[in-house]
N, C-alpha and C positions, 0 to 999 in steps of 0.2 A: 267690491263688485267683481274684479277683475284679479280676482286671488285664490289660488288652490289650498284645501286646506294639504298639512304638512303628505299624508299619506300617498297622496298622488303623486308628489314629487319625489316621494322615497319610491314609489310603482316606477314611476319612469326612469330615475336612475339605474335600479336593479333592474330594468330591461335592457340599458341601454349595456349595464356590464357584463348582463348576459350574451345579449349579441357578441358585443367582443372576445367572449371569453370563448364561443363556439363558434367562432366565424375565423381565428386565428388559425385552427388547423387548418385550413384549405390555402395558406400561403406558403405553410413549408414543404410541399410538393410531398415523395414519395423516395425512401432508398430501395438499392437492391437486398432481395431477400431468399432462403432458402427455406424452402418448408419439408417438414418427414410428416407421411401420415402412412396411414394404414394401407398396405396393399393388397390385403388380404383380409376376408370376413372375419376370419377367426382369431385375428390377431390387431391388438388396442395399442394406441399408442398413450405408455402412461407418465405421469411424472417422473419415476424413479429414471426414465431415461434420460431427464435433462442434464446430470451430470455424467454421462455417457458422454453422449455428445458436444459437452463443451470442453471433456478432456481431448474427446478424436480434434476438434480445433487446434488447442492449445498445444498437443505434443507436435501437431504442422505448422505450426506457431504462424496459423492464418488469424489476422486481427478481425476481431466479432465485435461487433458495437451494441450488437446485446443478445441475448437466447432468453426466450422464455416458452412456458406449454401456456396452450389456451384450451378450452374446452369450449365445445359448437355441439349442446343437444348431446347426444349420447356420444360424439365421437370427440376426440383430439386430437391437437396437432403440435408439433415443435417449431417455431420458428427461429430464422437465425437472420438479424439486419448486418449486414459491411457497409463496409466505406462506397465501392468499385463496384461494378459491374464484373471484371476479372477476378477481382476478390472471392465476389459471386458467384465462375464459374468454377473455381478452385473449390470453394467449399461443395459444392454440388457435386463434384467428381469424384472429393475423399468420402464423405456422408454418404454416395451413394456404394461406393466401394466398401466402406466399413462395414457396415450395418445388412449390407447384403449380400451377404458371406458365399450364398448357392450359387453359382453360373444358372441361369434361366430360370430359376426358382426366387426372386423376389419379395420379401416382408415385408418393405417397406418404400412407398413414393418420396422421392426425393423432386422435389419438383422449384422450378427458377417462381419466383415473385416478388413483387412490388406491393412494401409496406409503407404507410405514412410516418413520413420522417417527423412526425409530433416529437416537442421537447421530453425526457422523462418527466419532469415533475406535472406536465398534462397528463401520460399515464398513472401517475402516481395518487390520482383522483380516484380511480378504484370506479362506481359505476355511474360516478357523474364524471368519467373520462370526456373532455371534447374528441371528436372524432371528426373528420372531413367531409365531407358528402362524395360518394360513390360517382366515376364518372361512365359515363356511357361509352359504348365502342365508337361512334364517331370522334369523342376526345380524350380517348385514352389509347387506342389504339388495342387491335387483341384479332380477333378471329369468329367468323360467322361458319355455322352450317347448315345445311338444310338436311335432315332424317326424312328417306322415308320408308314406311313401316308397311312390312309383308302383312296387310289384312287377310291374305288368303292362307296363309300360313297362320294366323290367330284364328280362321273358322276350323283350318283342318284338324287344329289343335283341339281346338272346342268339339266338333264332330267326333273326332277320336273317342274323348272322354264319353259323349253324350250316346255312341254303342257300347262302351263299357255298361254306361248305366243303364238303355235296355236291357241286354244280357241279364244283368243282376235282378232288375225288377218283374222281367218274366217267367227267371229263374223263382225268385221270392211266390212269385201265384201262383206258378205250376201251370203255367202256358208251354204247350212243346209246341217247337221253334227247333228247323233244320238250321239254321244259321242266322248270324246278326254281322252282319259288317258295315267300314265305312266305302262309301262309292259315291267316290269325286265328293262335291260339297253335296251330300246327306246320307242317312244311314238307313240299308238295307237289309229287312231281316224275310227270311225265308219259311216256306208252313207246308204242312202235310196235308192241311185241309183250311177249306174256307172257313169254317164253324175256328179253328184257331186263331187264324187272324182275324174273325169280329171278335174274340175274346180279350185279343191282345191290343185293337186298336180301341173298347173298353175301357184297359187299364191304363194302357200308355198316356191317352188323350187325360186323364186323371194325375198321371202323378208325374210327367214331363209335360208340363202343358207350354214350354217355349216351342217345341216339333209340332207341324202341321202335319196329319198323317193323309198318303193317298195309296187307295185299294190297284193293284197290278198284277194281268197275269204274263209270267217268263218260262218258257220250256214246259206248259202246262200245270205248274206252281203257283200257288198263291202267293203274291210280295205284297209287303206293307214297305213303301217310301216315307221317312218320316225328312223333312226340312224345315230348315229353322225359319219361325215368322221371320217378316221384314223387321217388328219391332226388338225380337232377341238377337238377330245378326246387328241391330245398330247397337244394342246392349253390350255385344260381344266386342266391337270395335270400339266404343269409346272406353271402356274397361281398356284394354290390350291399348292404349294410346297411355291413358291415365297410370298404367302400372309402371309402360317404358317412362313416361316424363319422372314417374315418383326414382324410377330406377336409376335414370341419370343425373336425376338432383343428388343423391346417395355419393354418385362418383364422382361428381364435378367437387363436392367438397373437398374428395384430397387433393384437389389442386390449389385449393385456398382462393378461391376467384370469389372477386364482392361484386354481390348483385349480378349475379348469370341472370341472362332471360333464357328462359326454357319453356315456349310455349306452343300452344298445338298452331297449325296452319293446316284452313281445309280440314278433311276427314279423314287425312292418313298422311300427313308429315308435319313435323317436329322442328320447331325456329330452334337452335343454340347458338348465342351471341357468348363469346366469355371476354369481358374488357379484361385486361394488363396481364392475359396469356401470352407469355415468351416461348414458351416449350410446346410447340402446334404440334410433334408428332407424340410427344405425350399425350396432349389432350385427343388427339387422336384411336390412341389406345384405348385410353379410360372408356372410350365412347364406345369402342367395339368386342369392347371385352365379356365374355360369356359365363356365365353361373349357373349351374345344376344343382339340385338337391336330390339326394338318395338316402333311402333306410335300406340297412344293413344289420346283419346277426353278428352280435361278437361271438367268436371264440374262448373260450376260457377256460376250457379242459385243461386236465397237467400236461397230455403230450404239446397241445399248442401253444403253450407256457414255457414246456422245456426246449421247444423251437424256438420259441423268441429270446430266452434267455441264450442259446446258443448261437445265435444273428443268421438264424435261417426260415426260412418262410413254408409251411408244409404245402401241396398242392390244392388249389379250392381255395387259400385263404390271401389275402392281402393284409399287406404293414401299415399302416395309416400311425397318424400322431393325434392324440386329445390337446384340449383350448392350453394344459398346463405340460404340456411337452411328452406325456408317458408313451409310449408304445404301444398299438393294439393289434392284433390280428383279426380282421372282419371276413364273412365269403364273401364270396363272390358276388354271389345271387341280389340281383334289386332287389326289394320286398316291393319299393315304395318308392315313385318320382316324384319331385315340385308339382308334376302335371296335378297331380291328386290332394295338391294342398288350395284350398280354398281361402284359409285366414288363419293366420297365427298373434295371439292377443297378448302380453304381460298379464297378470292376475296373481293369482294368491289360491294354497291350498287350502281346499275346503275344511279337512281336518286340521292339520298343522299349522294353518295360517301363513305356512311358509312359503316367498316367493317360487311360481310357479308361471309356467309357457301353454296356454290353453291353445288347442291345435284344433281345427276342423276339417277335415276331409270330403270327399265327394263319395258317390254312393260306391263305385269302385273300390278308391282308400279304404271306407269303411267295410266293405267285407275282407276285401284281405288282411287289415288290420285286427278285423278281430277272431279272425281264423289263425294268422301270427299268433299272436297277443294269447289264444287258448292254450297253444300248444306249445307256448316256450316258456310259461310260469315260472320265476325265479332266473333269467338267463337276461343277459345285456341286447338290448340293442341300439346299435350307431345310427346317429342323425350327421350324414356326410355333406360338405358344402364344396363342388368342385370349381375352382375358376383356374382358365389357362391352363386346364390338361392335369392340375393338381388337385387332392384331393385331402381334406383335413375333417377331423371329429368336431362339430359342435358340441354333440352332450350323447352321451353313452350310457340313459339311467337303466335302471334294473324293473323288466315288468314284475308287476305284482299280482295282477288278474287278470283275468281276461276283458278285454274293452270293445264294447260294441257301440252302437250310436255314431260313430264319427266322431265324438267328440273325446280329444286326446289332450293328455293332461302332463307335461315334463315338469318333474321338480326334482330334487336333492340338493347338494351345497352349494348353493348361489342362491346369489345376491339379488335385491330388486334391479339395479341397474342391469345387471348381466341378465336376467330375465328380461327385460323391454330392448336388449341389443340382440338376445337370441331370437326374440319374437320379429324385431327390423329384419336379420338377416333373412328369414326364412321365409317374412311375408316378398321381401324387394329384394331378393336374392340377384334374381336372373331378368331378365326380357320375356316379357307375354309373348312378343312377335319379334322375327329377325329386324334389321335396320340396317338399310346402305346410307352411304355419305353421297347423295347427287349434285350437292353445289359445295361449294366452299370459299370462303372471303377470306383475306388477311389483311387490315389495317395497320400500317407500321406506326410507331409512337409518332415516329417526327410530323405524319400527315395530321395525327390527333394535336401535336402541340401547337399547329399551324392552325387546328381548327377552334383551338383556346383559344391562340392569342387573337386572330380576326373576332373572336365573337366578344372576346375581356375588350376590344379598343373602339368594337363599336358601339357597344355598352357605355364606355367612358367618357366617348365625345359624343355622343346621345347625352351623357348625365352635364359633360360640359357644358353646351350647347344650351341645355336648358337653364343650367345654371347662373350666367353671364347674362340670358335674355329674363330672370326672371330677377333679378336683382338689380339690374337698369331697370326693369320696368317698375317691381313695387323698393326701390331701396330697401331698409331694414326688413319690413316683413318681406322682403326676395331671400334677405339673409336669411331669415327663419324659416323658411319655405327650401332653401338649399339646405339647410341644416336638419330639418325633418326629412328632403329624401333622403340624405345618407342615411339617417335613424331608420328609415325604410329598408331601404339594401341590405344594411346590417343586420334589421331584424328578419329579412327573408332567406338570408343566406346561415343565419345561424337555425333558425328553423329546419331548413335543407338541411342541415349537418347533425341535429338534434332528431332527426323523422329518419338519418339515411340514406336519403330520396337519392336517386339516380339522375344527375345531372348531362341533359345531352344538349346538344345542339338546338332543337325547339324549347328547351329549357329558359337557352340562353334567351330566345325572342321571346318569351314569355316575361323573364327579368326586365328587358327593354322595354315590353309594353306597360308592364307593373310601372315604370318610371315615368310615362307619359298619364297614365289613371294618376299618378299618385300626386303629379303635379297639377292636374285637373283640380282635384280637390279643393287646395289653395289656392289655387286662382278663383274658385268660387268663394270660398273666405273671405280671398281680400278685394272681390269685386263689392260683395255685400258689406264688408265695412266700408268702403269707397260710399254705396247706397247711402248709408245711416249716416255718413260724414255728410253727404250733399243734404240731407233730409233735415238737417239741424242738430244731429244730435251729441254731445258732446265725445271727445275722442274715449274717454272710458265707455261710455254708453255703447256707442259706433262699435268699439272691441266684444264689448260683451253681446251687443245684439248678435253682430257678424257672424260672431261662431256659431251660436244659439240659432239662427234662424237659416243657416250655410246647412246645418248637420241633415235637416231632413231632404233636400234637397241630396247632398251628397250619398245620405243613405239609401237612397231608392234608384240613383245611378250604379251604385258600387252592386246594391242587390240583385238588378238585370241582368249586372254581367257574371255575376256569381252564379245565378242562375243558368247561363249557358256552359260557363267553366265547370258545374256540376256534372251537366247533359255528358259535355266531351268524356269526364274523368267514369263516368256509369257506362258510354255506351262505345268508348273511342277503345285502340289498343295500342301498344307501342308505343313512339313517338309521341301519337295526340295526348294520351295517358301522361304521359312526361310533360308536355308543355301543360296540362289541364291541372297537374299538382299544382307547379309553379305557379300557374295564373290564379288559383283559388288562396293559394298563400297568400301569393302579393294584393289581392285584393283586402285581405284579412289586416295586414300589416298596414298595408295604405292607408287605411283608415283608422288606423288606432298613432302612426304618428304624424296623421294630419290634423287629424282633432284635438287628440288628447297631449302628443307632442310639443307639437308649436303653438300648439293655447296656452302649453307649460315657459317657453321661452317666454310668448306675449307675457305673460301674467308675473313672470320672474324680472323682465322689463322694465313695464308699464306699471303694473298693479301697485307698487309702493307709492307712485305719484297720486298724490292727493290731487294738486291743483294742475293738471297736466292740459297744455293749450295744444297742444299738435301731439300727430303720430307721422312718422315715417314712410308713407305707404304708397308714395310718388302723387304725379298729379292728380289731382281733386277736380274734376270738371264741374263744375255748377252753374247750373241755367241762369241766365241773366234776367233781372226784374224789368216787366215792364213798366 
């Protein structure tokens, strides 16, 4: 009656090893670390560097406790763990000295962090590595900012483009138009006659149908005011939020920070939380740092050949470097800004099959592109990526035709990966809209390790507390009842460490409250075995009813609260979001080692007993006969 068959208890072990086995990282805390990543677009950080850098160590004979390259999505990074803290700023100072050879030209982020001090042979699991659970800026300590973002500077930007494209679309019909400009937020074009501006407000209301157009006379002129609906100015501004968040997830990675929140606030600022950031005026950088795109004509003549083989630069032309170091001489002249890039895709050539960068421009880009693109058949042209004042070659292929449509096509010798990183840098190059820094927090470690330890010891005399009262009260089944929360704990916290999940402070009360559900549970158990013991029925009976007839009872309490732990986790943010993981876990857990757990202890117990007269399960009140 009171016997599992073999499977379940092989289920519950291998939970129980699992827990441990991914609940272990989160006790050997965190060493100090140095990470190199990319400073630059055009420049990857790859393996061939790891033995680079662990000679620049070893000839400073700074002791490294380990180096290895990691890859994160398209980019990588090198990290290096020490012993010290000083160890750590030592390494930081030669690696950044080595490796960044220029004064004020930069390759490469050397940046301070905090790695889990996990044994090797847990890395050495490959990708059933255990790994820690992430902590939150209130227990880890790091730095808060608050962005917020020039909306008036992403319409004027938008405006800008959006007279380009009248210009072109009037030009395209054959509407004459004394002039088209931007004026303040909307754009203004000019006419020699009324009969032009109905022709043009016509076309326009056709093929820009974001502008709301109104008829105006100035100086005795005919104006058309075109202004963006209310519906495309909120289009414009959640786009230009959406591009800077994609923009700063990009940058925050070379700092190696786990689990940034980078989330919008309001309608035009930006939350950035980065837990176990040491280096604030780094991350300070990274945050304000600016990116331009530009198309450019190479040069390629013999005389701008025999200038550059002689290390001089002719007039009109600039030295630029490509992605593999060569020399180029470009002009001067923009052809082509980021403003005019709409989307850049990875893909594949249509003939050749070979990886290719599929590019889309705005109606602007696309005339001037394919006015370029006629008249310079067989000649290079530079796709430049400037950040910090510097200015480097993405890809410099050779036109082949003339290209009209808007729709632009890069391919030559590359790679699919190098194709979906030229397509990254060029979509999330820059910032849609400027951004200032108006608030700023800094948590130091020591306040975070303060806010561990209060929340690890009221956690622990909460689990105490219940433990001592719940084993006075049902003896052995209190013992199986203490013995299934920890199986709880451990199965919650290895979950968190298996999911990721960011562990903050409402976390922690959520863990606390998981432990007061979870003991609920069994106290239902063994009130309902107590029932069946007073009712008559024998102590196997009493076990096997109790559980059997506890579970739906338990299951329709745990499912209310699951129910609102949904609510919080779909419509909460932040914090409530963090405590609504936790409390949807811990409910999940609760119930698999209240029922299936300690029904496993009961039955590993009891169940062998054939003729068994009692169970353990404190006093048995039973009504007296009259």
């Amino acid at each position: 009656m009171n016997r599992y068959p073999l499977w379940k208890y092989i289920t519950v072990l291998v939970a129980v090893v699992i827990g441990l086995l991914y609940t272990l990282p989160n006790f050997y805390g965190e060493s100090p670390a140095v990470q190199v990543s990319s400073a630059k677009a055009t420049i990857k950080v790859e393996p061939s560097m790891l033995p680079q850098v662990e000679q620049i160590l070893a000839d400073a004979k700074i002791p490294a406790d380990s180096v290895y390259y990691e890859q994160n999505g398209t980019l990588g990074t090198l990290r290096a763990r020490f012993p010290s803290t000083d160890v750590q700023l030592q390494a930081r100072d030669l690696l950044d000295k080595s490796l960044n050879t220029v004064p004020g030209d930069p390759h490469y982020t050397v940046a301070l962090n905090l790695l889990p001090a996990s044994p090797t042979w847990m890395r050495a699991l490959g990708w059933f590595e255990p790994k820690p659970m992430y902590l939150g800026l209130d227990l880890r300590g790091g730095v808060h900012f608050l962005l917020q973002v020039d909306m008036q500077g992403a319409l004027t930007a938008r405006y800008d483009s959006l007279a380009a494209d009248v210009r072109t679309v009037l030009r395209d019909q054959k509407v004459n138009v004394a002039g088209v400009e931007r004026s303040g937020l909307s754009v203004a074009a000019a006419f020699a006659s009324a009969d032009d501006r109905d022709r043009a407000v016509a076309t326009l209301r056709t093929r820009l149908p974001d502008l709301e157009f109104t008829d105006r006379e100035e100086n005795g002129k005919p104006m058309l005011i075109g202004a963006l609906s209310p519906a495309a100015i909120t289009r414009v501004q959640d786009s230009a939020l959406k591009q800077n968040i994609s923009t700063l997830h990009n940058r925050i990675n070379e700092l190696g920070v786990a689990e940034p929140v980078i989330q919008q606030q309001g309608s035009d600022r930006i939350v950035v939380q980065l837990p176990g950031v040491q280096d604030v005026a780094k991350a300070k950088e990274l945050l304000g740092r600016t990116a331009t795109l530009e198309i450019r004509m190479v040069d390629d003549s013999p005389a701008a050949q025999a200038a550059l083989l002689g290390g001089t630069v002719p007039f009109g032309l600039e030295r630029y470097t490509d992605r593999d170091g060569r020399p180029l001489l470009v002009r001067r002249q923009v052809l082509l800004t980021g403003e005019n890039l709409q989307d850049a895709q990875p893909g594949r050539d249509t003939q050749t099959q070979q990886p290719a960068v599929h590019l889309t421009l705005d109606a602007k880009g696309a005339r001037i592109f394919r006015d370029v693109t006629r008249d310079n058949v067989g000649k290079r042209m530079a796709i430049l990526l400037f950040e910090n004042g510097k200015g480097e070659v993405v890809t410099a292929p050779v036109i082949r035709s003339e290209i009209a449509g808007g729709q632009v096509q890069i391919s030559g010798s590359m790679t699919a990966e190098e194709a979906a990183d030229t397509a990254l840098l060029l979509r999330a190059g820059a910032l849609a809209a400027p951004m200032s820094i108006i608030e700023e927090r800094t948590i130091g470690p020591s306040l975070g390790a303060d806010n561990i330890a209060k929340g690890f010891d009221s956690t622990l005399y909460g689990f105490l507390a219940i433990a001592v009262f719940i084993i006075l009260y049902y003896h052995l089944f209190g013992v199986f009842s203490t013995i299934g929360l920890t199986f709880n704990v451990l199965l919650l916290l290895a979950l968190l460490s298996m999911l990721q999940a960011t562990l903050t402070l409402p976390g922690i009360a959520a863990i606390a409250l998981t432990l007061g559900m979870a003991i609920d549970s069994n106290v239902l158990i063994n009130e309902r075995i107590r029932e069946e013991l007073r009712a008559g029925a024998t102590p196997q009976q009493a076990i096997h009813h109790g559980f059997e007839r506890a579970w739906g009872t338990i299951f329709d309490s745990n499912l209310t609260t699951l129910i609102v732990g949904l609510a919080l986790l779909a419509f909460g943010s932040g914090p409530i979001r963090g405590f609504a993981v936790v409390h949807c876990l811990g409910i999940l857990t609760s119930m698999f080692s209240s029922v299936v757990g300690v029904r496993a202890l009961a039955n590993l117990w009891y169940g062998r007993k054939k003729k068994l007269a009692s169970i353990s399960i404190g006093e048995v009140w039973k009504p007296k006969a009259n």
